[in-house]
Wavefront OBJ file of the C-alpha trace (Angstrom):
o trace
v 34.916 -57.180 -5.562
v 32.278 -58.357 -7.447
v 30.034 -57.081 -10.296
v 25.713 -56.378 -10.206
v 23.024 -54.817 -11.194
v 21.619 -52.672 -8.774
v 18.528 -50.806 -8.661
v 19.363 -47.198 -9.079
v 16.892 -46.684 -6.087
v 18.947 -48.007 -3.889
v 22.349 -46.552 -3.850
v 22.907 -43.306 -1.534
v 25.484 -40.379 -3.307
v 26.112 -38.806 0.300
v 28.769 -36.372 -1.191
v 26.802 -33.761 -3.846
v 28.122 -33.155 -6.957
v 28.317 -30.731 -9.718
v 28.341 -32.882 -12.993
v 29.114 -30.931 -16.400
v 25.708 -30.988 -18.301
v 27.804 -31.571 -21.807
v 29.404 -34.784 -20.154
v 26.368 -36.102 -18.884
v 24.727 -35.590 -22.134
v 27.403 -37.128 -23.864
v 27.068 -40.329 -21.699
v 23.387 -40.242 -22.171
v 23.815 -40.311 -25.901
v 26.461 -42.803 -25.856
v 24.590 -45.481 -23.076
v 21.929 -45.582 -25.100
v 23.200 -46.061 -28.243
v 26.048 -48.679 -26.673
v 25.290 -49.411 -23.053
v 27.188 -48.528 -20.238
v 30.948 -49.903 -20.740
v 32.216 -48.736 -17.049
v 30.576 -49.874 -14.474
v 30.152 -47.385 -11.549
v 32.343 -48.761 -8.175
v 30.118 -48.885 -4.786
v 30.502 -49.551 -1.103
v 28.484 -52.122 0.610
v 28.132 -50.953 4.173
v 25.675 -52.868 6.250
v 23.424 -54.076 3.332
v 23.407 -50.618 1.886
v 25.250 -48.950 -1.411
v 27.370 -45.997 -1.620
v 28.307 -44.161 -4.536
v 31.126 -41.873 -4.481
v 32.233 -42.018 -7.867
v 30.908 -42.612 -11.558
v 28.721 -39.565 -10.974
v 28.268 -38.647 -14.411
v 27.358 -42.384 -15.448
v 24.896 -42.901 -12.492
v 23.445 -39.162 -13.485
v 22.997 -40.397 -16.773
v 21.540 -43.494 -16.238
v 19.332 -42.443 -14.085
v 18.104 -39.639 -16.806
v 18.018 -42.211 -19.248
v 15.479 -43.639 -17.074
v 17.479 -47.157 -16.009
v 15.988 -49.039 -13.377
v 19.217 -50.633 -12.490
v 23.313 -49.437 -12.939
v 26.232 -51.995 -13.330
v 28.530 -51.916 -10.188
v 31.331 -53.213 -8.842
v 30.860 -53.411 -5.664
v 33.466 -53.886 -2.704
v 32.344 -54.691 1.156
v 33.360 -52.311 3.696
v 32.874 -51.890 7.339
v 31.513 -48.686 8.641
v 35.240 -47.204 9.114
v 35.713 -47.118 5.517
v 32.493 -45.599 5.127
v 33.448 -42.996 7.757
v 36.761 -41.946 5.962
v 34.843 -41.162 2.327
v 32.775 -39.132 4.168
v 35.301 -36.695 5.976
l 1 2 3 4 5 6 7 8 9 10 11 12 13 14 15 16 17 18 19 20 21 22 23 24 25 26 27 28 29 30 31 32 33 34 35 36 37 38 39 40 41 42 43 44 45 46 47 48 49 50 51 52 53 54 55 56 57 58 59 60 61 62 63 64 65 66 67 68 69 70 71 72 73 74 75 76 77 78 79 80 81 82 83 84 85 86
């Protein structure tokens, strides 16, 4: 696993969620005062990110208007991709 800074852009949340406005909020107040202290864990498939958790932290960046999001990121053939999604 390694950590990076991706561009927001560019990871996929294939699984919808419904994040709790007051969390998000919170996070949004605390990133910007502090920076994000947890980075959010990804899936490289293929040359492309996956999200599947952190939700509230990517929402929040990506509110706060962040360009990029501090991952760790772990490699994973398609299989693994398959079982997150069932």
């Amino acid at each position: 696993m390694r950590l990076e800074d991706i561009p927001i852009s560019q990871i996929r949340r294939p699984l919808p969620r419904a994040n709790d406005p007051k969390k998000v909020k919170a996070l949004m107040d605390s990133i910007a005062e502090i920076g994000l202290q947890e980075p959010i864990e990804v899936l490289e498939v293929e040359g492309q990110y996956y999200g599947f958790s952190g939700c509230h932290r990517y929402e929040a960046c990506q509110r706060l208007g962040h360009q990029t999001i501090r991952c760790r990121v772990r490699r994973a053939p398609k299989a693994v991709l398959q079982m997150h999604l069932a």
